[in-house]
N, C-alpha and C positions, 0 to 999 in steps of 0.2 A: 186163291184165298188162303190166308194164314189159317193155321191151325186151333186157335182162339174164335175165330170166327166161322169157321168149320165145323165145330164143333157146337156155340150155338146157332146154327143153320139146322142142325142138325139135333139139335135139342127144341126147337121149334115146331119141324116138322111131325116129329115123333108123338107132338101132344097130340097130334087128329091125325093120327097112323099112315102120315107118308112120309118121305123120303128124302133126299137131297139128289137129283137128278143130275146136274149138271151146276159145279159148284165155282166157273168160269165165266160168267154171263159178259163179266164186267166190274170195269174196279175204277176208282176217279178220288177224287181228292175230299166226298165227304163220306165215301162206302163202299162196300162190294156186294154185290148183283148172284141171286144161285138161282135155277131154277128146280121147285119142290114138288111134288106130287107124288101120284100112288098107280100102279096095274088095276085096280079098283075105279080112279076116278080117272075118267077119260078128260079133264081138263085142269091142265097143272098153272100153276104160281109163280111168279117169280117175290124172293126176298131180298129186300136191302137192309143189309145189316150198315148201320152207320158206327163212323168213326167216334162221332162225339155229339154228346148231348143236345147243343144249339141247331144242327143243320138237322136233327132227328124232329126234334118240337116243330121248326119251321116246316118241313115237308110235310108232318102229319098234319100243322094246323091248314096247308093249304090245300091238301088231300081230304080234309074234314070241310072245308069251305066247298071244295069243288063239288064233295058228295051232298053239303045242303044244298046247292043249285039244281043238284041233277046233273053236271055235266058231263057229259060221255066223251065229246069232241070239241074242237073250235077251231074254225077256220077250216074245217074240213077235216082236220089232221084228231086220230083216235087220242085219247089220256086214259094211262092207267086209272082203274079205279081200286079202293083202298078196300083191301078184304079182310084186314087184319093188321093187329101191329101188339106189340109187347115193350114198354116200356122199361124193362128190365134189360130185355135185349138190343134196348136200340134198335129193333125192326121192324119192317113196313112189310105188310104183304099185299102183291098188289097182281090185278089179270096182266094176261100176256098181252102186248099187244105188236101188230104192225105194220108198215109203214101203208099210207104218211101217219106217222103219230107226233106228239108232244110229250116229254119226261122229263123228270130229274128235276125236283122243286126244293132243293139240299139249299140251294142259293137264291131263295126264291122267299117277297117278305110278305105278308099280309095286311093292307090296309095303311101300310104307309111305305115308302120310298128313301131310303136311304139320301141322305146330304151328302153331294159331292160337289166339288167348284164346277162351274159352267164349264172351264178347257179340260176338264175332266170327263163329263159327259160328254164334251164335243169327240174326245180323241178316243173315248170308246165305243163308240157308234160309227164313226169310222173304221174302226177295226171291226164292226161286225158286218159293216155293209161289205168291207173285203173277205171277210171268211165266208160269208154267204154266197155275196157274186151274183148270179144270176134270181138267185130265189131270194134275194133281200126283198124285196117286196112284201110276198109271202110271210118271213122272219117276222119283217116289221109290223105285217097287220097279227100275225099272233100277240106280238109283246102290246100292240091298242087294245086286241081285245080279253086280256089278261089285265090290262090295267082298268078296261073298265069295270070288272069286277071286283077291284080290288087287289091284285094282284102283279107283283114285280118285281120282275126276273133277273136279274144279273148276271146271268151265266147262259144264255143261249149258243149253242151249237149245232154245227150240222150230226152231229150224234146225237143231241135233243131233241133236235128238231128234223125228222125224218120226213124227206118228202116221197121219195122215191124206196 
């Protein structure tokens, strides 16, 4: 984690007196991942501090859709749920979870679906059913039932998508 972002990781946690535990979680191309807590609270957090404004609004608007459902899971597989966020700092705080889970909604739109030409769709669904492999199935029926809420992902991976 850069040191801009370390810092406020670390000015976040400090509001409600914990920490930055582990400030490596994970890094990707809309943010980086710390995990926050306290020797006081025996259950810690992880933060995503985002790179930039647009994938911060999308992931909280679908982290705020998923918590009006109530949804905990889908398809079996756990989703973080959203404990906090600070719009100044670009960040989400959200429970630990793991596997099988679902994450990472950086890439991810709300109530409507991006327009792309048809051999465009074709050629990247083919590229997930190969990075998937065996568990496309599974992939697949998370991305129906994501969409039937309204929800639609662009960016699944076997790092998102944890089955094991």
């Amino acid at each position: 984690m850069d040191e801009e972002k370390l810092e406020k990781a670390h000015r976040y946690a400090a509001r409600s007196g914990r920490t930055v535990l582990d400030d490596n979680l994970g890094c990707g191309i809309h943010g980086t991942v710390a995990l926050i807590g306290s020797p006081v609270q025996p259950v810690n957090s992880v933060l995503k501090l985002h790179f930039g404004e647009d994938a911060y609004q999308r992931e909280l608007d679908v982290y705020r859709h998923l918590q009006s459902l109530k949804m905990e899971t889908i398809c079996g597989c756990e989703i973080p749920q959203l404990l906090g966020y600070d719009d100044d700092e670009l960040a989400l705080e959200m429970t630990v979870v793991k596997p099988p889970y679902v994450l990472d909604f950086g890439q991810a739109y709300l109530y409507w679906q991006p327009e792309f030409p048809d051999d465009v769709w074709e050629a990247t669904y083919e590229k997930w059913r190969e990075v998937f492999g065996d568990d496309w199935g599974k992939a697949s029926a998370i991305l129906d039932a994501f969409e039937a809420i309204d929800v639609y992902m662009l960016d699944p991976t076997p790092s998102n998508f944890r089955f094991r």
